[in-house]
N, C-alpha and C positions, 0 to 999 in steps of 0.2 A: 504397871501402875494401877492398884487399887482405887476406883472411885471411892470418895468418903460419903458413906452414906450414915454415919454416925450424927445422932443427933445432938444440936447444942443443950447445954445443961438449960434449965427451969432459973434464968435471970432477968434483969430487969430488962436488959437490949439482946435482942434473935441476932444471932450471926447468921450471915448469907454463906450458904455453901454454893464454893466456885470448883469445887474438883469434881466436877462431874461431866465426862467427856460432852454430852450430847446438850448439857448447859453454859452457853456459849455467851449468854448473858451476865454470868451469874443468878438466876434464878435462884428462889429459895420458899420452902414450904414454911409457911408464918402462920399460925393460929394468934386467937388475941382471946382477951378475957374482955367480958362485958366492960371493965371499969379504962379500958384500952391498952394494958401492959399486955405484954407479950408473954404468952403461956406456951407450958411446954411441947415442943411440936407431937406430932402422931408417931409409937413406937416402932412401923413399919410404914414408912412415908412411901408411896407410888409416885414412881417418876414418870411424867407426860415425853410423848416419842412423840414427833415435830413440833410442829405450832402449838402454841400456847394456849388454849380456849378462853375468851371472854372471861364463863366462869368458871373457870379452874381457879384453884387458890392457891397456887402460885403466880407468882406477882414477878414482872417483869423491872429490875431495873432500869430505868431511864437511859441512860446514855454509858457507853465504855470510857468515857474522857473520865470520870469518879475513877474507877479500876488504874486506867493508868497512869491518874496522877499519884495513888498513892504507891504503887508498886515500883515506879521509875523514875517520878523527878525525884526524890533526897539523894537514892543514889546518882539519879547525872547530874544532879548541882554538886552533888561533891566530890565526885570526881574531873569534874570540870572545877573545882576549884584545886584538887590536887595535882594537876596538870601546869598550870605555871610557876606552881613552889616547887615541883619535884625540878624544873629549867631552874628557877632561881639557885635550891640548894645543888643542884650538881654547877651550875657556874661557882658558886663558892668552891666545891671541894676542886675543882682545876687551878684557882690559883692559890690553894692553900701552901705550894711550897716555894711559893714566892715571897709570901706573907710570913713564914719563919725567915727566908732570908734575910728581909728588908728588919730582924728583932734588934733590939743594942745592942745584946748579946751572943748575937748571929746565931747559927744550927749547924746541926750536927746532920752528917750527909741522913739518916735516918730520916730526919720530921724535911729535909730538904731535896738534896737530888735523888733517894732514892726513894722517895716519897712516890707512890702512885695518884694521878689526881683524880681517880674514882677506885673506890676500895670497897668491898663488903664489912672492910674492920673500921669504918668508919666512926664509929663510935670509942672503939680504941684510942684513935689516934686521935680525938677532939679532949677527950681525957686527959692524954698525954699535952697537948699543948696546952690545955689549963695549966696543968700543974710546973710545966716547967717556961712557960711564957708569960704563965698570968692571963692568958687572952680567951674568952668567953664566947669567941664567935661562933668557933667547928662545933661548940660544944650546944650551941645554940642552932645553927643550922642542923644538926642531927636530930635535936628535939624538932623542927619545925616539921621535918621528913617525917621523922616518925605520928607527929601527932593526924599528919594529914592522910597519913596510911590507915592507922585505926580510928578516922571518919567516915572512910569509905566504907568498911562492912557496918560499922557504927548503925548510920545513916538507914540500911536497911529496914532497921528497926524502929525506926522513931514515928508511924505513922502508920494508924491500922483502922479499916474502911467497917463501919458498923450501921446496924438498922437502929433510927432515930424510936424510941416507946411510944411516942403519940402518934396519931391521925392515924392508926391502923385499925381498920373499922372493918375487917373482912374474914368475920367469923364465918364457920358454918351456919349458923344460928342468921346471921344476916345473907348470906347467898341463898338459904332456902326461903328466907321471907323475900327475897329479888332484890336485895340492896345492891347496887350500883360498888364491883368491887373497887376498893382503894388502894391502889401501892403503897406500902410503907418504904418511909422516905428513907433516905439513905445518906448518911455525912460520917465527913472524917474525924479522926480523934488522935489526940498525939499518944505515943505510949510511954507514957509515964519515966521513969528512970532512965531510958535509952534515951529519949527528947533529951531529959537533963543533963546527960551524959555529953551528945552531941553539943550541945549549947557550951557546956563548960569548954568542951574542946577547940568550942569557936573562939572564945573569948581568951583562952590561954593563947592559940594562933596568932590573933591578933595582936596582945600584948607583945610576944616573940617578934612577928618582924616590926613592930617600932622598935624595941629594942635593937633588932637586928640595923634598922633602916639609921640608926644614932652612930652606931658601932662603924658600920662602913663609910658614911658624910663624913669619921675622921681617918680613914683609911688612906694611906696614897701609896699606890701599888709600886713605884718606883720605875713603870712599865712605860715605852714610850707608843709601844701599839700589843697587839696579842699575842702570847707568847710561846703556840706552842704548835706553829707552823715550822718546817724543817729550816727554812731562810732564817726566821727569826732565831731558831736554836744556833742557827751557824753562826746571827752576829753576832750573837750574846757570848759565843764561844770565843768568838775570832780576836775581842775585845775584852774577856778575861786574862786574869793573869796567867803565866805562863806557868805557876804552878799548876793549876787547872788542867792544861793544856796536857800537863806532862801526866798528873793524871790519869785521865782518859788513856792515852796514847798508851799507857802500861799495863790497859785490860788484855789479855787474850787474844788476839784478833779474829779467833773459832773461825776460820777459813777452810777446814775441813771435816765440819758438818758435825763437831759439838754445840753443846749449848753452855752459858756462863751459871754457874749455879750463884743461887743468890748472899752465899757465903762467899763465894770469890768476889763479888761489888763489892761489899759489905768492907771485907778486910783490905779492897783499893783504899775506901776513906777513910780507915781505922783512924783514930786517934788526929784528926783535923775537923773543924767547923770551917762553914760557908756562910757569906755575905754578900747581897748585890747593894751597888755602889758601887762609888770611884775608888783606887787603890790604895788609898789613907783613909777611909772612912773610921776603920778600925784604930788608928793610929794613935797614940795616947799623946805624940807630940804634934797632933794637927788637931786641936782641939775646935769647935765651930764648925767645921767643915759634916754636914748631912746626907753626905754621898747620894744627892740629886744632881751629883755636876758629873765630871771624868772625860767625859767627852767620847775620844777613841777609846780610853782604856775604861768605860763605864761599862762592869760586864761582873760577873762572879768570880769573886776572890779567897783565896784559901788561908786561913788563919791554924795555924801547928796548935794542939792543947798542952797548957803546960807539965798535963801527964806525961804526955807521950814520950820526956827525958823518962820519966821510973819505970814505963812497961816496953823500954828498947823500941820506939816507933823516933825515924830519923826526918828531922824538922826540915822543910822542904823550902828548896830556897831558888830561886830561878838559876844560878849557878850549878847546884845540883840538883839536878831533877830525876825522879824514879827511874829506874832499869828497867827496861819489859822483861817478864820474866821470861826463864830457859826453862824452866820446870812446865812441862806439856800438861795443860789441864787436863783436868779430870773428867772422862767422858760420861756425863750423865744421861742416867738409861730412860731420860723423860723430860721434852721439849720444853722451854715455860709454857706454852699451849695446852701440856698433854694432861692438864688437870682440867685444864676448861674442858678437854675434850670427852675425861670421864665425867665433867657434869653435866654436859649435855646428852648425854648416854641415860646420866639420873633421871635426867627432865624429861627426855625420851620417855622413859617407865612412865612418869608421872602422869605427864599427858594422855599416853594410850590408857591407864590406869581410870583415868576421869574420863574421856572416853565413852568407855565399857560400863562406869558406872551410869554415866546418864543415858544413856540405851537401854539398861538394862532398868532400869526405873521409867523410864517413858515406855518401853512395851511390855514387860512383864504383871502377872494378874495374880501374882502370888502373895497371899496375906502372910507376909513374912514383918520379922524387926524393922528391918532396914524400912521396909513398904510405912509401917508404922510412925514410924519417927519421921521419915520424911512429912507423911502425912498429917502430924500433927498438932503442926502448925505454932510448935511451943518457941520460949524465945530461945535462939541460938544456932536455928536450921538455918534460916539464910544467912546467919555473922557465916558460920559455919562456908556456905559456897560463896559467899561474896569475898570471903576473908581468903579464900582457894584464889579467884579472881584476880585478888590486889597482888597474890603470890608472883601469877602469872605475868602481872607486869612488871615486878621487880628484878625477876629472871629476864625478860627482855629488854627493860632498860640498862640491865648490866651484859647482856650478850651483844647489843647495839652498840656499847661502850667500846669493846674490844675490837668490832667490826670494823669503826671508823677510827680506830689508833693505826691500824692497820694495811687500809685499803687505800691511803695515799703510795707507800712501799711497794702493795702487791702492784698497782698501777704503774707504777716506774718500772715492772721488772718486765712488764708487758712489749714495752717499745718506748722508744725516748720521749720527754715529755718538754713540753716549754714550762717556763716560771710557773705561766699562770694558771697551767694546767696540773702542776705539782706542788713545788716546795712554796709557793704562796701561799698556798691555801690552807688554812686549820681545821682538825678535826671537827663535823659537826657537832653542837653542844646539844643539841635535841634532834627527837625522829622526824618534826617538820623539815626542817635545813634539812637533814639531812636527805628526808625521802627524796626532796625536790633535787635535790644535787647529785643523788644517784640515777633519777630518772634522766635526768639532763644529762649525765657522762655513759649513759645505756649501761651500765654496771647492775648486769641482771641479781648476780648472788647478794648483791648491799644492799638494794631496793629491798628485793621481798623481805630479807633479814629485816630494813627499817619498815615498811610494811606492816611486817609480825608484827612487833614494837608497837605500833600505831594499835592496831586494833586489838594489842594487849589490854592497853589501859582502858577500854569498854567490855573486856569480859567479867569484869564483876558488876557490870550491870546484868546484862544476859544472864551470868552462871545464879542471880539476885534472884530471879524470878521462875528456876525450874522447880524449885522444891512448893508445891500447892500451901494457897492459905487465900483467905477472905478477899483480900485485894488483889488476887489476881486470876482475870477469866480464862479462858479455858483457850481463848485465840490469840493470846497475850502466853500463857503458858507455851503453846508450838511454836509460835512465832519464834521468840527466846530461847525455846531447847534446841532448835534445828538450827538457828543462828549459830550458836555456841559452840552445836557439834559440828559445823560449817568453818568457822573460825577454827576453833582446836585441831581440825582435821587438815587444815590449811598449815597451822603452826607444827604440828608434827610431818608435814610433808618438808616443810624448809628446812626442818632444824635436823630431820634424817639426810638429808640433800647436801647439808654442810658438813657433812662426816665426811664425806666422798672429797671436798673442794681442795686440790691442790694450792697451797698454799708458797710464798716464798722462805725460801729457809732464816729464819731470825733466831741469832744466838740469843737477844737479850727481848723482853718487851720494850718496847715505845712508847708505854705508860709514863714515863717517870722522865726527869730533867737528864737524869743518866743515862736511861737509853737513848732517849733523841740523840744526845752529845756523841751518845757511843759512835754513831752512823755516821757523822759527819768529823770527829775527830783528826782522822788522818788523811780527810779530801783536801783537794785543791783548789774546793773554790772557796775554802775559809778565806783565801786571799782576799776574794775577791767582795767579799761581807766584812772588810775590818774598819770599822767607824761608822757603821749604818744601827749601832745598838740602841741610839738615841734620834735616830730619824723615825717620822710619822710614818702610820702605814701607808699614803698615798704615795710617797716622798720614794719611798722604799723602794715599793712594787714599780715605778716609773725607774727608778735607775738598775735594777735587777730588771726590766725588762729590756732596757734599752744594750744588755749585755748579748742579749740574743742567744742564751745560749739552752741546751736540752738537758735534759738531767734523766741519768740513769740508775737503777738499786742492783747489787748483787755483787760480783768479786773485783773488788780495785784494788790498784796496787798504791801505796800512799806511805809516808815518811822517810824519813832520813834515811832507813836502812832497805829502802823498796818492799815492805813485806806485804803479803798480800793477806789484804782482813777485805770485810765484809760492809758495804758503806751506800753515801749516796756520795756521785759523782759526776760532773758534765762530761756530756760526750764528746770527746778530742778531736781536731780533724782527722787526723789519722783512723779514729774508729769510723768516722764519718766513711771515709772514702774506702776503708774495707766492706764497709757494708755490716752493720753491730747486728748482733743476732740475739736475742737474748738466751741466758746460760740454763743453764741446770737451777739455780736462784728462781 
């Protein structure tokens, strides 16, 4: 890292230079013209080693609270304000394919069960429901995400620290006649287009969630508590129609350490749409009827399209229900994991890559480009690592996502669990819940994962403030580089550590309405959930508690014809009294 000893241009306000290791102030050499503006400094400026002398003419800033107001509140106000929209719009996308169920028109297993309810295509798929829903919400929730993303490097920019042209009265010309030297004052100044930039961004924000906040007051999810604990997927299951049921039951069982590729789901709901409601909602001769009622049979039901006579797809009738297929799936040479797992391998790079870079710019003393541009303090170096920052939390709010669709499963495959310890419980919808939840159940690997997560969403203030400029000193600089390289180094310790983590074998993810269902399918305690799809969650969790029973994940044997697939399960007496060990799962 090159000290900038380059002098400001001959303007109406002196810039403070703050990149100078040994100025911890920000300190800055100010000349002034008799008429009191600010002239241009001396061609070879001499930098004072310790204390500052009286009369030395460099002049000591007042206080560091100036420095770090401007260098860190825009960005932690706004990211502190991206912080409850990013909870808000990931609550939306969780119950976005309930929200296609609950259409006139119903949906198509695509925008419905095999919907994922957090996706990187999320802008895709909000598209897609404009266009074939008419509904403006996903599409609106994806702008709110986005707009409050590029606030945060935004924000960087909107506020740069300058020396005020009057009351500086501390020429040479007055230090040799003994005038009493004067600091020139020091205040903030917005910067111009990026302020206007951020403002509009406020104002579009808030427009959106009134909009947003209209759209959901007419919203009724059709839900009678949250929907995407394993209980709730069992009652919604248990109390669907039996085409559903049969469905499901026709996947794969992958009991022998394949995985389902997502052509084979795909082609399960070929040519049928889905609807939650009672089992006439759809009915053209039960007119009136809003499928808010059903009772026991209130759950998702299956509607044939009337393609599916011209493209040979056989209309499903509770009579006759699908075949499980004989034809042995197709063993795919790569887990649904095994993509996450080469991007974490990317982020891996990524990480050590920014690393190396900010090491190698805090100690090196090479006047090179890179050294240049960092130092130049023009606009676009901090969007530049703040905009790196936001990266960094959007890769862990999506690696968080996956950890907690997950880590109720890997928990069951542990040792038996009660209700309330498993299939009660739903995925945490943020890294608060969740951090708290993982520390409460000692589940070291989920924690730090949410952890990461947590102190993602502050490294675009840190990564905001390594590259030097006017507003930020010199003890503000290390503080922020060594944090950063603290945290980062921290994040690539976890995220190498999860390479390593034996996980339980899942043929499908538990993202989507389909995988939950897949799990529970062919268990035995759909029994014991069939009419609980409209009870409250208190109501719920008190009568599945009072069942007493433990639930286990990994190989059971379930349906009609005993096959053994891969599921959740209560623990039987009989496993009881053998002594359940958990499997190879």
């Amino acid at each position: 890292m090159v000290p900038n000893t380059a002098t400001p241009a001959a303007t109406g306000d002196a810039q403070p230079d703050a990149t100078r290791p040994g100025n911890t102030l920000g300190q800055a050499q100010v000349t002034a013209s008799p008429t009191g503006h600010a002239a241009t400094p001396p061609t070879e400026p001499s930098y004072p080693e310790g204390p500052i002398s009286p009369n030395s003419h460099f002049f000591n800033l007042q206080t560091e609270a100036d420095y770090l107001l401007a260098s860190v509140v825009p960005v932690l106000l706004a990211t502190l304000l991206s912080i409850p929209i990013q909870v808000f719009t990931s609550s939306i996308n969780h119950m976005l394919p309930f929200k296609a169920l609950r259409q006139p028109t119903a949906a198509t297993a695509e925008d419905s069960l095999n919907l994922p309810r957090g996706s990187l295509l999320a802008p895709v798929i909000s598209v897609r429901f404009l266009q074939r829903f008419k509904d403006p919400l996903p599409i609106l929730n994806v702008l709110l995400g986005l707009l409050a993303t590029l606030l945060v490097p935004l924000s960087s920019e909107t506020i740069r620290l300058e020396y005020l042209p009057f009351e500086c009265h501390s020429t040479v010309a007055d230090a040799e006649a003994g005038a009493t030297a004067k600091p020139c004052p020091i205040g903030l100044r917005v910067s111009g287009m990026p302020t206007r930039a951020a403002e509009a961004l406020l104002a579009v924000i808030a427009a959106v969630i009134v909009l947003m906040a209209f759209l959901l007051w007419r919203w009724r999810s059709g839900l009678a508590t949250e929907p995407w604990s394993i209980a709730a997927m069992a009652s919604m299951l248990s109390s669907s129609g039996p085409e559903l049921k049969a469905l499901m039951a026709s996947m794969p069982p992958c009991a022998d350490g394949v995985c389902l590729r997502s052509g084979e789901v795909e082609k399960t709901f070929k040519g049928k749409r889905f609807h939650l409601g009672g089992p006439d909602t759809h009915n053209p001769d039960n007119k009136g009827q809003d499928g808010h009622g059903g009772g026991a049979h209130y759950g998702i039901h299956t509607i044939s399209l009337p393609e599916a006579e011209d493209t040979g797809e056989v209309r499903l009738t509770a009579q006759d229900p699908p075949r499980r297929s004989s034809m042995k799936p197709r063993t795919s040479p790569a887990s649904p994991f095994d993509m996450e797992f080469f991007g974490r391998i990317l982020f891996l790079v990524f990480i050590g890559g920014l690393l190396i870079l900010i090491l190698y710019y805090e100690n090196s003393m090479l006047h090179t480009g890179f050294e240049t541009f960092m130092d130049s303090q023009t606009f676009g170096v901090r969007i530049l690592f703040t905009g790196m920052g936001s990266i960094i939390s959007i890769f862990w709010d999506f690696q968080f996502s996956r950890v907690a669709e997950n880590q109720l499963y890997q928990r069951l495959t542990k040792q038996p669990q009660p209700a309330q310890r498993s299939i009660l419980l739903s995925p945490p919808s943020s890294v608060f819940t969740g951090l708290w939840s993982y520390v409460s159940t000692k589940d070291v690997v989920s924690a730090n994962v949410a952890l990461a997560a947590l102190l993602a969403k502050f490294t675009p203030i840190l990564l905001s403030n390594i590259p030097f400029r006017n507003t930020v000193t010199w003890k503000t600089h290390e503080a922020c580089t060594w944090l950063a390289v603290g945290v980062l180094g921290y994040m690539f310790v976890v995220l190498f550590a999860s390479l390593w983590v034996r996980r339980a074998y899942m043929p499908i993810a538990p993202g989507s309405i389909a995988g939950c269902m897949y799990y529970v399918c062919d268990s035995a305690m759909l029994k014991d959930f069939e009419g609980l799809a409209c009870v409250g969650r208190k109501e719920r969790n008190r009568l599945v508690g009072e069942m007493d029973r433990r639930f286990i994940f990994g190989e059971i044997v379930g349906g009609a014809a005993g096959e053994r697939r891969i599921g959740v399960d209560y623990l039987r007496l009989e496993q009881r009294a053998a002594g359940w060990k958990p499997g190879r799962f």
